[in-house]
C-alpha positions in Angstrom: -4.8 34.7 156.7 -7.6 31.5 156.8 -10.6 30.8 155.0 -12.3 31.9 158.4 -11.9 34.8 160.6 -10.8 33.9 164.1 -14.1 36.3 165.2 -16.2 33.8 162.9 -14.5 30.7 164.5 -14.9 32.2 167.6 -18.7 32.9 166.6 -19.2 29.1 165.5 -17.8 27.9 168.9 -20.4 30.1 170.7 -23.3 28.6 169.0 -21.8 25.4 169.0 -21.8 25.9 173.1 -25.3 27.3 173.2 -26.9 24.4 170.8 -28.8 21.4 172.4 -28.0 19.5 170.3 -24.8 19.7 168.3 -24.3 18.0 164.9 -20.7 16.8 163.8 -18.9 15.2 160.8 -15.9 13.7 161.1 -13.9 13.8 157.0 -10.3 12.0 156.8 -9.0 8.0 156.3 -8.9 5.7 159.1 -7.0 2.8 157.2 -4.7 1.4 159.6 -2.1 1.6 159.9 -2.1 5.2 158.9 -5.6 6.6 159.9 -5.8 10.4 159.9 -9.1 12.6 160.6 -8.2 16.3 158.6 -10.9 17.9 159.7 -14.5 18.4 161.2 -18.0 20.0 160.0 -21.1 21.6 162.3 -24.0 23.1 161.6 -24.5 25.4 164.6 -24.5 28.5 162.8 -25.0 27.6 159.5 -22.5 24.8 157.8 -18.9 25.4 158.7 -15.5 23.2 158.2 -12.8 23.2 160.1 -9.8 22.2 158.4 -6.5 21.5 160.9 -4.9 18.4 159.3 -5.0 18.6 155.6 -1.9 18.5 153.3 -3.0 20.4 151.1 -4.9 23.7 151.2 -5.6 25.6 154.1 -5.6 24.4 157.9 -6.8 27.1 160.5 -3.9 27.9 162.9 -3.2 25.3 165.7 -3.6 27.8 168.4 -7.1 27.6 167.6 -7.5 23.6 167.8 -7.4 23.6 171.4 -11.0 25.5 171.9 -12.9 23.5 169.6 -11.4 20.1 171.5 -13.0 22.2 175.0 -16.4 22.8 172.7 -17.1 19.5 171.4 -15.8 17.2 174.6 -18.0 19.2 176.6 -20.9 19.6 174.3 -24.2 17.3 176.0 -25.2 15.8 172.9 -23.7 15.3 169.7 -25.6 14.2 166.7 -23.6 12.0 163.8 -24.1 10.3 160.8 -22.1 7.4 161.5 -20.8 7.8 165.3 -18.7 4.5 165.3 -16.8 5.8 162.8 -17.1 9.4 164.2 -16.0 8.8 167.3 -13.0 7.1 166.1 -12.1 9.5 163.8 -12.7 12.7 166.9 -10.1 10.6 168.7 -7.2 10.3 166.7 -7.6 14.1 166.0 -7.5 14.3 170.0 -11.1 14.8 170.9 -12.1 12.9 173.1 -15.9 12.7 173.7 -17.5 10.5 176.1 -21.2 11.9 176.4 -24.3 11.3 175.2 -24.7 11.2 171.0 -27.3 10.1 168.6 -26.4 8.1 165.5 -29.0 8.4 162.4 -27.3 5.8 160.6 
């Protein structure tokens, strides 16, 4: 069992889709050599987390991973805080977005 249904998740990812403008938050470290991004927040539907790299606590299931990657590297425009660090931090979780975002930092 998760913190999240996978019918919730699966809700988030459809308003995530359907949003103009989606907004992201990357939380992890990226000191080198050992950067690491656990996990990433949206507002889409309200505020959710999704958790898939923490050591401790709960991570939703892998399996799941894979349709949030399709989401947010297809999303038109994502909206950060801080999109250098962001970005960065999206990639070495192995999302790899390359379209247009807004920084308000």
């Amino acid at each position: 069992m998760t913190y999240i249904t996978e019918e919730a998740f699966n809700k988030h990812l459809q308003a995530m889709r359907e949003t103009p403008y989606l907004t992201v938050d990357t939380e992890g470290t990226l000191n080198h050599p050992f950067s690491e991004t656990w996990g990433l927040s949206t507002t889409a539907l309200g505020p959710e987390y999704f958790a898939f790299n923490h050591m401790l606590g709960e991570n939703l299931p892998r399996s799941w991973f894979p349709k949030l990657k399709e989401t947010v590297e297809n999303h038109p425009c994502l909206v950060m805080h801080h999109a250098k660090h962001d970005l960065r931090a999206l990639r070495s979780m192995g999302i790899d977005f390359t379209g247009k975002f807004y920084c308000t930092m």
